[in-house]
Each structure stands twice: as C-alpha cells, then as structure tokens.
N, CA and C atoms as a LAMMPS dump frame, in Angstrom:
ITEM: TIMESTEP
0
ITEM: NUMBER OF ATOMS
321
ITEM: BOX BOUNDS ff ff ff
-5.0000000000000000e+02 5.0000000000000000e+02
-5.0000000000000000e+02 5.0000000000000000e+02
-5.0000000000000000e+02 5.0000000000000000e+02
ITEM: ATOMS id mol type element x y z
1 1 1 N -282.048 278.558 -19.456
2 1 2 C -283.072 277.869 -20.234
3 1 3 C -284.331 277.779 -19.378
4 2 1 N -285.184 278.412 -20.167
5 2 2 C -286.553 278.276 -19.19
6 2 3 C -287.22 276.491 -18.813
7 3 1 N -287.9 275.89 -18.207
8 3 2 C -287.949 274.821 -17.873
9 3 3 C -288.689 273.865 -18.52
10 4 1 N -290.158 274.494 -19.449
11 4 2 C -291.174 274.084 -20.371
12 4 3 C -290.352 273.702 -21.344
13 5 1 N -289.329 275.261 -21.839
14 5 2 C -288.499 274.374 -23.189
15 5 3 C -287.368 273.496 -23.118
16 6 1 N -286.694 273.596 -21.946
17 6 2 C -286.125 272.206 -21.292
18 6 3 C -286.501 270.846 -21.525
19 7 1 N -287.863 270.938 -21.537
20 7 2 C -288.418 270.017 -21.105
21 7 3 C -289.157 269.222 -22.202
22 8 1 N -289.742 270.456 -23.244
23 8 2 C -290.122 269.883 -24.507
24 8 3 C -288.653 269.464 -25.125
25 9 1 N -287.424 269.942 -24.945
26 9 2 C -286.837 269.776 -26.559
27 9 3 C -286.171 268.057 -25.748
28 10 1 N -286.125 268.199 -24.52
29 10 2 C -285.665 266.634 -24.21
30 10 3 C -286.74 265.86 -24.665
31 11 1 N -287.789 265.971 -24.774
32 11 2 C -288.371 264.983 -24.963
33 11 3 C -288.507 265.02 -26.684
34 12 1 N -288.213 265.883 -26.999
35 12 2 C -287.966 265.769 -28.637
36 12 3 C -286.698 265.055 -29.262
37 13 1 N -285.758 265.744 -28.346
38 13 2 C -284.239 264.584 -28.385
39 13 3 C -284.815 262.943 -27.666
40 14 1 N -285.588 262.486 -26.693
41 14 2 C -285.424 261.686 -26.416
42 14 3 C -286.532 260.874 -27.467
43 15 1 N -287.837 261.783 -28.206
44 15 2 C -288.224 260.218 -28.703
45 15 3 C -287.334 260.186 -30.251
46 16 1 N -286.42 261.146 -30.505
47 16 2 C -285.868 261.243 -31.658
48 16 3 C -284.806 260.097 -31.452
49 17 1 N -284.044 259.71 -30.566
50 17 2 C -283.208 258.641 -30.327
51 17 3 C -283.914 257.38 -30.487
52 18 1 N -284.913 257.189 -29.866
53 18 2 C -285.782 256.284 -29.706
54 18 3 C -286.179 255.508 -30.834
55 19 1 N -286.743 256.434 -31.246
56 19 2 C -287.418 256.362 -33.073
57 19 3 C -285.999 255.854 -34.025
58 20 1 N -284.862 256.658 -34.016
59 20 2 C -283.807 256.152 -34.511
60 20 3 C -282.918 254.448 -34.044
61 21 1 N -283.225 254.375 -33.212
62 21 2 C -283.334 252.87 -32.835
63 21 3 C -284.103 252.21 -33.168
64 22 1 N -285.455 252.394 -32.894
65 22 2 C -286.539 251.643 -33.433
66 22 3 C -286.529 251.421 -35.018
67 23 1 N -285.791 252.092 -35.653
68 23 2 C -285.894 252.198 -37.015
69 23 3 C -284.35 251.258 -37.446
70 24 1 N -283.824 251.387 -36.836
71 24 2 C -282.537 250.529 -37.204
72 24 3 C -283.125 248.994 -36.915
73 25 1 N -283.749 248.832 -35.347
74 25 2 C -283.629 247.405 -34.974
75 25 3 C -285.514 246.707 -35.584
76 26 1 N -286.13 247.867 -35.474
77 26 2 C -287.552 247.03 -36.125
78 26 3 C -287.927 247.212 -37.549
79 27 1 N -287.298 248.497 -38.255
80 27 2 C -287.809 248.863 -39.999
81 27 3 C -286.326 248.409 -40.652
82 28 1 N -285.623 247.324 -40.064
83 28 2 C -284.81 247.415 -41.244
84 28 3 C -283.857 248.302 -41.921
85 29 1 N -283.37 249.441 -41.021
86 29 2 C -282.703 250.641 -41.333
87 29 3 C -280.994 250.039 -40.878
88 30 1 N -280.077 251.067 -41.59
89 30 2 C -278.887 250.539 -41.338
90 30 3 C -278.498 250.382 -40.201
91 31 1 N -276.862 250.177 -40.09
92 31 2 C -276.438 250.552 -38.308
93 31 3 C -276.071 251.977 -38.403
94 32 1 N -276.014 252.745 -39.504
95 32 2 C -276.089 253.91 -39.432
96 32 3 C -276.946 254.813 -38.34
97 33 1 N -277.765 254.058 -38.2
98 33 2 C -279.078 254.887 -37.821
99 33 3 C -278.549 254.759 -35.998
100 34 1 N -277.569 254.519 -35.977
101 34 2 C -277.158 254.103 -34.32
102 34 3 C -276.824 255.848 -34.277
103 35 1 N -276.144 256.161 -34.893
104 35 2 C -275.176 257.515 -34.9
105 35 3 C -276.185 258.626 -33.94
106 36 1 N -277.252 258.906 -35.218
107 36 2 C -278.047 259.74 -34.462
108 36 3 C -278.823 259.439 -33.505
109 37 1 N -279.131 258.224 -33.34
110 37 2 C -279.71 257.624 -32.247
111 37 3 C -279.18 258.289 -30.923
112 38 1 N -277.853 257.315 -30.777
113 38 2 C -276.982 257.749 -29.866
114 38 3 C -277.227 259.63 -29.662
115 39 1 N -276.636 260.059 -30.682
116 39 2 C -277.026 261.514 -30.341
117 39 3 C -277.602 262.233 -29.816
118 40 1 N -278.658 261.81 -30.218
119 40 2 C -280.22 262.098 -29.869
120 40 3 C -280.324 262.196 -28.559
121 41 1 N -279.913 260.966 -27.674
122 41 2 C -280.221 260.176 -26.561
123 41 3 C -279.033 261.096 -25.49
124 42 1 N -277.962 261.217 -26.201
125 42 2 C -276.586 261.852 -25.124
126 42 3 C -277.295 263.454 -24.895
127 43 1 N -277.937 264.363 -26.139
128 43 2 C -278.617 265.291 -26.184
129 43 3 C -279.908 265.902 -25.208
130 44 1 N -280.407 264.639 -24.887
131 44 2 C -281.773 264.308 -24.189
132 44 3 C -281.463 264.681 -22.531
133 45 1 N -280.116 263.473 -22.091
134 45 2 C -280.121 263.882 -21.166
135 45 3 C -279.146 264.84 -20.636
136 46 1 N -277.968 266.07 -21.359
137 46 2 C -277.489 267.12 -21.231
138 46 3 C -278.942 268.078 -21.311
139 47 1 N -279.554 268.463 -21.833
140 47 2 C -281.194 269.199 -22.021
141 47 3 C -281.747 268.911 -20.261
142 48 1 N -282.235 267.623 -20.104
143 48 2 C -282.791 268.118 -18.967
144 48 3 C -282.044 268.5 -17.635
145 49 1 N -280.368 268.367 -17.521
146 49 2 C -279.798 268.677 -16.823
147 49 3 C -279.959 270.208 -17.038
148 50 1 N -280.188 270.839 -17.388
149 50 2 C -280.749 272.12 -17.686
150 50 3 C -281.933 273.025 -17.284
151 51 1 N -282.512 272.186 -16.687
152 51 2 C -283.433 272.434 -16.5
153 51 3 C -283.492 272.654 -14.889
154 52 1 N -284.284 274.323 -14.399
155 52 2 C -284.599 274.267 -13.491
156 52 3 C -285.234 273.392 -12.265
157 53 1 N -284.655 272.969 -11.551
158 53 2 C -285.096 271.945 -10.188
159 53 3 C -283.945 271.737 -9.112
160 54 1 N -284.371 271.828 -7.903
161 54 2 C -283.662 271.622 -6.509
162 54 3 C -283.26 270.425 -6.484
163 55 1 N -283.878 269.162 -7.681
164 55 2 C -283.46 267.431 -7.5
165 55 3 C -283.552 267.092 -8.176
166 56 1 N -282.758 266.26 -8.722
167 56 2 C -283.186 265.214 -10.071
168 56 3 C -284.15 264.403 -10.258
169 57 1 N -284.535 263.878 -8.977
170 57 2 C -285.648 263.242 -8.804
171 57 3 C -286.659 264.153 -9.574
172 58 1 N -287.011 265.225 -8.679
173 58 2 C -288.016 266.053 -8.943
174 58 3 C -288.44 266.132 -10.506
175 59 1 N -287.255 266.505 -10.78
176 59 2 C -286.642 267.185 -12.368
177 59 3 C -287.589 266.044 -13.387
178 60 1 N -287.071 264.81 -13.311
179 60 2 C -286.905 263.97 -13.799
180 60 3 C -288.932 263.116 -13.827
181 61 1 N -289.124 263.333 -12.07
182 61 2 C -290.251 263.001 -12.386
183 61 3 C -291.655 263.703 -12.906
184 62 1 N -291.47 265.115 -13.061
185 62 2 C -291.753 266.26 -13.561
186 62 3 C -291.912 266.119 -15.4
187 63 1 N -290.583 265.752 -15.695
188 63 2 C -290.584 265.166 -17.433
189 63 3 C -291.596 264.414 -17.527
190 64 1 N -291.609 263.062 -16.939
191 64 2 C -292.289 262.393 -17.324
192 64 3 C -293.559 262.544 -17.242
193 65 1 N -294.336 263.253 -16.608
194 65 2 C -295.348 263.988 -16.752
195 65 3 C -295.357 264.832 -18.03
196 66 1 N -294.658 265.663 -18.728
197 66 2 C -294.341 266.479 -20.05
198 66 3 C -294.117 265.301 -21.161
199 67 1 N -293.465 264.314 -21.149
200 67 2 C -293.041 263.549 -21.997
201 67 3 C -294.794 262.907 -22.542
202 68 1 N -295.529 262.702 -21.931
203 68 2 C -296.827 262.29 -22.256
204 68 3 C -297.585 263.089 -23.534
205 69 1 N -297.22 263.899 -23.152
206 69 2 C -298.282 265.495 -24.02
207 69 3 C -297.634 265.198 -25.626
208 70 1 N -296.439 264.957 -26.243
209 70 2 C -296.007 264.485 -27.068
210 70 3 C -296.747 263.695 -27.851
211 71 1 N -297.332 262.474 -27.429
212 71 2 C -297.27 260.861 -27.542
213 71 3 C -298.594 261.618 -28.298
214 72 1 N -299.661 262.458 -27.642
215 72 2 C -301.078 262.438 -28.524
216 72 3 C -300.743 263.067 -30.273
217 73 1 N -299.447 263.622 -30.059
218 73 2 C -298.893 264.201 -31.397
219 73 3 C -298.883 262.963 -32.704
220 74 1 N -297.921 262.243 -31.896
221 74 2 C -297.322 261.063 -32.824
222 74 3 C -298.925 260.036 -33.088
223 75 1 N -299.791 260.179 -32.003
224 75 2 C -300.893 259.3 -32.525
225 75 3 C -301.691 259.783 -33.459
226 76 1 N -301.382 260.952 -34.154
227 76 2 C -302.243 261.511 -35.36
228 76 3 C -301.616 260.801 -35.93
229 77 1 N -300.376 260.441 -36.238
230 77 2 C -299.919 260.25 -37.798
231 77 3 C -299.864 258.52 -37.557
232 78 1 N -300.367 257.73 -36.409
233 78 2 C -300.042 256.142 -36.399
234 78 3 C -301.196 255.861 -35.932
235 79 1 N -301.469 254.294 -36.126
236 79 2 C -302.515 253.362 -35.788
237 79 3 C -301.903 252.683 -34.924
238 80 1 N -302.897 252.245 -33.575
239 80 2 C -304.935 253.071 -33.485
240 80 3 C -304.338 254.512 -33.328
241 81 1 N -305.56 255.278 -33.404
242 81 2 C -305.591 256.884 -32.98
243 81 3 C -305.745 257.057 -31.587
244 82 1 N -305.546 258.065 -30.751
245 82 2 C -305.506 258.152 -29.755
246 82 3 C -306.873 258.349 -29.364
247 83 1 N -307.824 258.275 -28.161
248 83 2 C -309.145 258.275 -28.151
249 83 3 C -309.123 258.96 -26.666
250 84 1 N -310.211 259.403 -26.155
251 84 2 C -310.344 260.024 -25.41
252 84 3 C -309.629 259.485 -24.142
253 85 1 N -310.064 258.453 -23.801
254 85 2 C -308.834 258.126 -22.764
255 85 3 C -307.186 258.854 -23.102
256 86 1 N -307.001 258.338 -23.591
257 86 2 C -305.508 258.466 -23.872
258 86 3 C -305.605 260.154 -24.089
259 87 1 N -305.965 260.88 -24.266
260 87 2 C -306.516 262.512 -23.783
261 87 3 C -306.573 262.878 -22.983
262 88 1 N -307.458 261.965 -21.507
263 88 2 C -307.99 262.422 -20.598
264 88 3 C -306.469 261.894 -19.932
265 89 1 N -305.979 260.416 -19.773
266 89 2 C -304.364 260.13 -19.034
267 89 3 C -303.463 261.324 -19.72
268 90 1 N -302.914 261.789 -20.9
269 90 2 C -301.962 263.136 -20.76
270 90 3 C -302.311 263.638 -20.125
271 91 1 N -303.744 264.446 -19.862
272 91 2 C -304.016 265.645 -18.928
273 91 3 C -303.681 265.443 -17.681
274 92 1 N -304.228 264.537 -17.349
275 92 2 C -303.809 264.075 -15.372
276 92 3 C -302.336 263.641 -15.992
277 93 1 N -300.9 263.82 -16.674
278 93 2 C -299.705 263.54 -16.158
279 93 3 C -299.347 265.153 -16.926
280 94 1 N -299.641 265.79 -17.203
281 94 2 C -299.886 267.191 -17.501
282 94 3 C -299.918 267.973 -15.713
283 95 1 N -301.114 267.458 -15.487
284 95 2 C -300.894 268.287 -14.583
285 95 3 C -300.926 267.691 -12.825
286 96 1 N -299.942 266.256 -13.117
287 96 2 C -299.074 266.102 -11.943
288 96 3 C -297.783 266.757 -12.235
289 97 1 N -297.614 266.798 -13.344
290 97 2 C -296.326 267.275 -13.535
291 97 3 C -296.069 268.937 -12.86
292 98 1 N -296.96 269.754 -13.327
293 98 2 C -297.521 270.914 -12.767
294 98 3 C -297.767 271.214 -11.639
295 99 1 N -298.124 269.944 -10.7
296 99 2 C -297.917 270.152 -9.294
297 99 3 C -296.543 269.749 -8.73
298 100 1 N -296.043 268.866 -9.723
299 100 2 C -294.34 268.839 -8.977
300 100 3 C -293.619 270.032 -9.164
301 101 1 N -294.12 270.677 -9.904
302 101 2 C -292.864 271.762 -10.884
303 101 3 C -293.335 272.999 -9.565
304 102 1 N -294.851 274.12 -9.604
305 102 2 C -295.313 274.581 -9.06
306 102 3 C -295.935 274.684 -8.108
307 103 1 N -295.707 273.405 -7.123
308 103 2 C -296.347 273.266 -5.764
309 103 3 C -295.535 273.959 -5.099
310 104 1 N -296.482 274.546 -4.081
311 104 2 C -295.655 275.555 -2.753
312 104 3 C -294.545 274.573 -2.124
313 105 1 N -293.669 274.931 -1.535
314 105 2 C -292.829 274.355 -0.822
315 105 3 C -291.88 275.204 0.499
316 106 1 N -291.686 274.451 1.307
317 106 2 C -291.394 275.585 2.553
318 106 3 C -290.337 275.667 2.188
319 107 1 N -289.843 277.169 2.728
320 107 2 C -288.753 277.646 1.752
321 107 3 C -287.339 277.589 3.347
C-alpha cells in the first residue's frame, strides 16, 4: 500500500467512526450506529499499520499532519466555513507532515 493512500483512507475510516459516534451520542441516532462506528475506528487503525514508516511514532505523527487536509472538505458542507486561516494551518501540517515522511535521514 502506497503511504498517501494509507493515509487518506485512515483518515476516512477514522472521521467515519467518529461521525458515527457523534451521530449516535449528539443527533439522536440509535445504538445501532455503535456497529459501524466501532468498525470504522478498528479499520482506521489496521490502515495505518500499513503504512510505510521505520516508527510508529513517525507514522503516526506524519497522519496527523494528513488528517488536517480532510477537515477543509467537511467545512464546505458545515457552519462557520473554513476561512483563510484554517487554509493557511492545513498547509503548514501538510507540509510538516512532508518533512516527517521525506526528510533525509542518515541511512
């Protein structure tokens, strides 16, 4: 598995769990909504174990840099809208992430 799509689909499994919780415990949705939740979430983190890296650390703090780039998605469709700040912070965790992933390292 290459590491970008590693990296997007965890964070697609992880806000998909998320959202499925949030929807059970804040909109009033059944306990049904635990099922895929759960899923979602066990999915999230088998995905980034997948993912190319020498450490979990690394791995892990690398996502969270990727996990950002998402969030300007979901602010089209919710209130407030995302505004240039919140543009300009993805980019700088965009591309710390980019220096964890692709920084030289002595080999």
């Amino acid at each position: 598995m290459t590491t970008p799509f590693g990296y997007v689909a965890a964070a697609v499994a992880e806000i998909t769990g998320c959202f499925a919780f949030w929807a059970w415990l804040r909109s009033g949705k059944s306990m049904i909504w635990i099922v895929p939740g759960l899923t979602s979430l066990a999915a999230f983190a088998c995905l980034l174990t997948l993912v190319d890296s020498a450490a979990a650390g690394r791995a892990y703090a690398a996502y969270g840099g990727v996990y950002v780039a998402p969030l300007i998605g979901l602010w089209s469709v919710e209130r407030p809208r995302a505004d240039r700040w919140d543009a300009i912070g993805a980019a700088v965790c965009l591309l710390g992430a980019n220096v964890i992933l692709i920084g030289l390292r002595p080999a």
